[in-house]
ZAMARSE-438971 format. One line per 3 residues: number of its first residue (from 1); for each residue y, x, z of N, C-alpha, C. Coordinates in Angstrom, 3 decimals, padded with zeros to 6 digits. Layout:
! residues N
NUM> Y X Z Y X Z Y X Z ~ ...
END
This chain:
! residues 128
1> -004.842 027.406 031.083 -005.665 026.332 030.591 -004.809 025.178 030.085 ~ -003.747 024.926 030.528 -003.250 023.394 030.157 -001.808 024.026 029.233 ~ -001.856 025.306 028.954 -000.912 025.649 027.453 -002.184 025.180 026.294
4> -003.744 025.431 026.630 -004.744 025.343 025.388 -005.112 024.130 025.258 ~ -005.027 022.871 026.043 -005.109 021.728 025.832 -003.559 021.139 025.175 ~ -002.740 021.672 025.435 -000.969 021.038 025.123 -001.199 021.669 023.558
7> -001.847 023.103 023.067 -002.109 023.526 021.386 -002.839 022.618 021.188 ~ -003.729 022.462 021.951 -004.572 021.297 020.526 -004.490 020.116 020.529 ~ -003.529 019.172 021.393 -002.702 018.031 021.311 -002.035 018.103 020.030
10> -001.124 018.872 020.400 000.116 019.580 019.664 -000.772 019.261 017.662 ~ -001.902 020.286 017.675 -002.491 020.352 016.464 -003.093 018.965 015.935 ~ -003.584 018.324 016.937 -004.304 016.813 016.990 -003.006 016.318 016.029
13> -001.969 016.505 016.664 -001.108 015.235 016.370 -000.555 016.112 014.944 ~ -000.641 017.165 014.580 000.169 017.396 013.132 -001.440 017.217 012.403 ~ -002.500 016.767 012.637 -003.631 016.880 011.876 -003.531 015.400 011.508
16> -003.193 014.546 012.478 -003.110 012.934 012.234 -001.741 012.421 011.075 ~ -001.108 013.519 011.127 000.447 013.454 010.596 -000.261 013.517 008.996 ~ -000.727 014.910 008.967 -000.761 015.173 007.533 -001.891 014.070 006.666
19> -002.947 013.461 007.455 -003.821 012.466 007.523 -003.254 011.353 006.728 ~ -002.182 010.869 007.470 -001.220 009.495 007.303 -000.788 009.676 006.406 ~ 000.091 010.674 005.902 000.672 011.317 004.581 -000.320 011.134 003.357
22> -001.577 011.388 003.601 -002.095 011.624 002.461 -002.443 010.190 001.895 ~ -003.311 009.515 003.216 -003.277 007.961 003.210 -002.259 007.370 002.178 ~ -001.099 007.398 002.330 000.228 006.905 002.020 000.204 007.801 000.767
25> 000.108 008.584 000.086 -000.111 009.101 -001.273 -001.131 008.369 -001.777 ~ -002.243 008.475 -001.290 -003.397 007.926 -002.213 -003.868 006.412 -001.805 ~ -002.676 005.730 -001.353 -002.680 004.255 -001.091 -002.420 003.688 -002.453
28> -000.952 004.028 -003.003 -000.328 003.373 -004.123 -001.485 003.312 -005.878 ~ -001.987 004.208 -006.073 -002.737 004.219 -007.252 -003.842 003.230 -006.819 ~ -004.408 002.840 -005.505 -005.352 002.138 -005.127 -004.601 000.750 -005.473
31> -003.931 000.552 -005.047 -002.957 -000.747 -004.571 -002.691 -000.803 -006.460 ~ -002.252 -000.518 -007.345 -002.097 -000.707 -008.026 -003.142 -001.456 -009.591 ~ -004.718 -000.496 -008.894 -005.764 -000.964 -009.728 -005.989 -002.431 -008.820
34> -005.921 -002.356 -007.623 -006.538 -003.705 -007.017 -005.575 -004.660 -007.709 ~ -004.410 -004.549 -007.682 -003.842 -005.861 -007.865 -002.863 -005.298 -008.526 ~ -003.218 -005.518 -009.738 -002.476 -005.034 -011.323 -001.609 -005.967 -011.958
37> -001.604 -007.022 -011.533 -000.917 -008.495 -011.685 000.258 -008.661 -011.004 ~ -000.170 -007.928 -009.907 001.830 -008.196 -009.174 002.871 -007.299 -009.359 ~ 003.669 -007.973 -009.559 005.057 -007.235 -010.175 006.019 -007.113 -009.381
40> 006.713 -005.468 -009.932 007.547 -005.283 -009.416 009.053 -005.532 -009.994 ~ 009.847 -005.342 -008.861 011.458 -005.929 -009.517 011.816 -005.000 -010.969 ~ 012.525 -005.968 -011.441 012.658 -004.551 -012.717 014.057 -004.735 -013.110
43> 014.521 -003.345 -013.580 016.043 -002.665 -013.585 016.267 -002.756 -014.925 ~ 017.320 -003.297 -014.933 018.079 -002.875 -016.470 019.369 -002.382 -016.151 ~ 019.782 -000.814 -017.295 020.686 -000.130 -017.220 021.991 -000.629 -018.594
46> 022.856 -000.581 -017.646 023.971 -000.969 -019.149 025.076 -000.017 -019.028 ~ 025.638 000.278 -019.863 026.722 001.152 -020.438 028.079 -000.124 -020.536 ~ 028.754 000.327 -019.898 030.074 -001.127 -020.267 031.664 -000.247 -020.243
49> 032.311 -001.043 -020.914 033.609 -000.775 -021.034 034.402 -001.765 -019.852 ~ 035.018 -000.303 -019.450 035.541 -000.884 -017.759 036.571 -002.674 -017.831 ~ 036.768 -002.810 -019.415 037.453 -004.523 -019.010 036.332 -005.438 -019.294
52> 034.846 -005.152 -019.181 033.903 -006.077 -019.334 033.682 -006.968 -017.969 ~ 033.588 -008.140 -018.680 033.646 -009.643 -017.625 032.244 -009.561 -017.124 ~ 032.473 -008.922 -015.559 031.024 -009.227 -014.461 030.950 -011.187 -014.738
55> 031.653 -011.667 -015.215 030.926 -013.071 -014.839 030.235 -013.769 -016.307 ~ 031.014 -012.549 -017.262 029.801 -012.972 -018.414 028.531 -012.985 -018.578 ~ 028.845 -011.075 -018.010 027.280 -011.104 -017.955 026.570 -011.718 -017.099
58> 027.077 -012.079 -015.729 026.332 -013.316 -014.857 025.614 -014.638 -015.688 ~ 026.794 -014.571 -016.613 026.489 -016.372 -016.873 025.406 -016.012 -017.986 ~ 025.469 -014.753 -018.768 024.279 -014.379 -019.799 023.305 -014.394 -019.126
61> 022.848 -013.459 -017.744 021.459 -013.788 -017.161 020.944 -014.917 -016.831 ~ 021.870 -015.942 -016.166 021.868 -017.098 -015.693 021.092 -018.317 -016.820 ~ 021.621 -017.698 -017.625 021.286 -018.460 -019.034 019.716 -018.250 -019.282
64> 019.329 -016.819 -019.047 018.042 -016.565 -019.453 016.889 -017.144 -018.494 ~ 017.435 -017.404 -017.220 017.114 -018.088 -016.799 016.027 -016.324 -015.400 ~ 016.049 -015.613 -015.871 016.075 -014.077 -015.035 016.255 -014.273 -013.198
67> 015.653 -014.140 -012.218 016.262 -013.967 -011.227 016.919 -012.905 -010.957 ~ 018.038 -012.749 -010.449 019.257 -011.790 -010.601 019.399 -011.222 -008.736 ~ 018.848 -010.333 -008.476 019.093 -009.751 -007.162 020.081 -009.649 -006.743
70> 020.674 -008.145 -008.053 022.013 -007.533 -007.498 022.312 -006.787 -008.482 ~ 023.913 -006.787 -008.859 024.378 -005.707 -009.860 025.403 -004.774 -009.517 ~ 024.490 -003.741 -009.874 025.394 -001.917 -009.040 026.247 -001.946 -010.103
73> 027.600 -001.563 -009.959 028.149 -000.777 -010.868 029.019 000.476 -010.230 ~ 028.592 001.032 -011.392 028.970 002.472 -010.859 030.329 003.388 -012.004 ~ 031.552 004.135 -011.657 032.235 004.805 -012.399 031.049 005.578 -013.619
76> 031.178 005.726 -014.834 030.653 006.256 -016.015 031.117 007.725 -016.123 ~ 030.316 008.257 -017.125 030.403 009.719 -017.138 032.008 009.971 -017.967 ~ 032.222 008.946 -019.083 032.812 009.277 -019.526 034.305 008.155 -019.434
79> 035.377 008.316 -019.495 036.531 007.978 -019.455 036.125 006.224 -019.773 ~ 036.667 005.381 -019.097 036.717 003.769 -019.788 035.429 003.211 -019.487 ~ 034.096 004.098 -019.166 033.037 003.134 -019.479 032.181 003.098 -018.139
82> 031.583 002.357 -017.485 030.984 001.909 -016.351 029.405 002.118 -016.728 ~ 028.468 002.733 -015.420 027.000 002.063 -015.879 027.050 000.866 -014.584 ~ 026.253 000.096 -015.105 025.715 -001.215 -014.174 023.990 -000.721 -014.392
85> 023.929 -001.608 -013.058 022.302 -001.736 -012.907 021.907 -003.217 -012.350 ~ 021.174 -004.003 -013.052 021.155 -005.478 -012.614 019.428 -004.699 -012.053 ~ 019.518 -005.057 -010.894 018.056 -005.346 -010.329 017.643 -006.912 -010.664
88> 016.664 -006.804 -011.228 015.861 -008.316 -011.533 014.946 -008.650 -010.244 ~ 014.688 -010.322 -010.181 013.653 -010.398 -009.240 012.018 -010.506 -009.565 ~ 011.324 -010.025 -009.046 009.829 -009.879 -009.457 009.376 -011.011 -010.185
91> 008.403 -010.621 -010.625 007.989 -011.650 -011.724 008.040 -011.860 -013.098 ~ 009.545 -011.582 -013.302 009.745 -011.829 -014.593 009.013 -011.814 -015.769 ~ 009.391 -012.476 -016.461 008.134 -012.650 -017.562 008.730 -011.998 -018.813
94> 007.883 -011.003 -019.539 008.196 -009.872 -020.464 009.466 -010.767 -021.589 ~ 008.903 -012.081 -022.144 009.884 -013.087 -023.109 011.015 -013.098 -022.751 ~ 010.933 -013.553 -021.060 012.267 -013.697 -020.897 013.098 -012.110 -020.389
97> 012.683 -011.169 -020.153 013.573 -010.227 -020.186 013.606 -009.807 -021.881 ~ 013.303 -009.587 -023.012 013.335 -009.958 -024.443 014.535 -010.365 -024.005 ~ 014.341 -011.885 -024.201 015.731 -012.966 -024.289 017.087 -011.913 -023.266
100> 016.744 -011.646 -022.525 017.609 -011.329 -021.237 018.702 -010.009 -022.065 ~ 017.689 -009.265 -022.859 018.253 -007.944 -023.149 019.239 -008.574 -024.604 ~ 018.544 -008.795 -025.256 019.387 -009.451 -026.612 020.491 -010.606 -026.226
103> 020.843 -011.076 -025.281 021.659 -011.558 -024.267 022.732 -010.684 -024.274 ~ 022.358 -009.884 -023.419 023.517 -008.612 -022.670 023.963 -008.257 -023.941 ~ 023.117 -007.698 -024.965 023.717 -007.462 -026.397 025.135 -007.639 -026.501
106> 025.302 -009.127 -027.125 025.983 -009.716 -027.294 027.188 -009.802 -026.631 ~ 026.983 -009.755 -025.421 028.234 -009.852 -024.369 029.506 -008.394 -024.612 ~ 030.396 -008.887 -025.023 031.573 -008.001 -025.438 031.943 -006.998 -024.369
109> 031.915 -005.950 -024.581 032.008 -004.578 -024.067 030.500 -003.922 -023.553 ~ 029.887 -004.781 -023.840 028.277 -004.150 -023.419 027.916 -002.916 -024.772 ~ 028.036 -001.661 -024.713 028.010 -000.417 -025.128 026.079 -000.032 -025.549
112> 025.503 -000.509 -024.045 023.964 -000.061 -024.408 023.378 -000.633 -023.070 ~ 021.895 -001.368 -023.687 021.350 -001.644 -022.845 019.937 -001.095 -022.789 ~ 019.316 -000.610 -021.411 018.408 000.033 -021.813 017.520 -000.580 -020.216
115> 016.276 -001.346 -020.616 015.629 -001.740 -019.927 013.637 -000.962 -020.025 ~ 013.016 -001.202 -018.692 011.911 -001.185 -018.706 010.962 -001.975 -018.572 ~ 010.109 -002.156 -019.709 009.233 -003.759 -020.022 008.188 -003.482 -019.621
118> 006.886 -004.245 -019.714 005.962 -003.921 -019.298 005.410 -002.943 -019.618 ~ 004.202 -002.644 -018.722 003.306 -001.260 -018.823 004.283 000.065 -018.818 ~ 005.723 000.198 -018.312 006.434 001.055 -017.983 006.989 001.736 -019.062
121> 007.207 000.892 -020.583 007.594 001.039 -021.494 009.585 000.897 -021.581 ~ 009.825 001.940 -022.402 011.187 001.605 -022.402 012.015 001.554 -023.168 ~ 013.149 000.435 -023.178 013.697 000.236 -024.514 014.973 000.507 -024.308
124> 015.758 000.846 -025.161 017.015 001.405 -025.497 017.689 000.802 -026.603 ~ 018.770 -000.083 -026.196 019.407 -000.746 -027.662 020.926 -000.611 -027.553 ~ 021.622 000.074 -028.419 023.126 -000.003 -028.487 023.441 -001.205 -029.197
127> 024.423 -001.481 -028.023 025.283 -002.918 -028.887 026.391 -002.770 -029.462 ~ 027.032 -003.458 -030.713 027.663 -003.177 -031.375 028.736 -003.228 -031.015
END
């Protein structure tokens, strides 16, 4: 008798498991129609040539006026060139990441910048 109560504990608790799981799947599309207005952090990817000045591009975001989390950089696929990832802070307003990207442009050894704007749209611009 108390192996058939310890199975259906046992089952109770993977029935509550898979429950929670699903919860937690079909939370986010909810959460998203309710409150369609709040934003999340948003990433821009850059391509750089390994003698590019981290404090340019600092002082380029800085300029845009962007809240600036954190910038990954990581070894590149190919010989000389770095990817970075500036995490932005929430909020941002579509103009000023615009301004933000045509910014990075400019900044010498910046290769390509490729950000995601609103509505999960994405842009891709090589700099010269």
């Amino acid at each position: 008798m108390g192996l058939a109560v310890g199975g259906g504990m046992f089952l109770a608790a993977i029935s509550a498991t898979l429950l929670a799981l699903a919860l937690l799947v079909l939370a986010r599309p909810v959460k998203q129609r309710l409150f369609p207005k709040r934003k999340e952090a948003r990433r821009v990817r850059l391509v750089l040539r390994r003698e590019t000045s981290l404090a340019e591009l600092r002082s380029e975001i800085e300029a845009s006026e962007v809240p600036l989390e954190r910038i990954v950089v990581r070894p590149g696929s190919s010989t000389g060139e770095d990817d970075a990832e500036l995490v932005l802070g929430k909020g941002s307003q579509e103009e000023e990441l615009l301004s933000l990207v045509e910014g990075l442009r400019r900044v010498s050894g910046v290769r390509e910048v490729n950000s995601a704007l609103m509505n999960g749209s994405g842009e891709s611009q090589s700099a010269r």
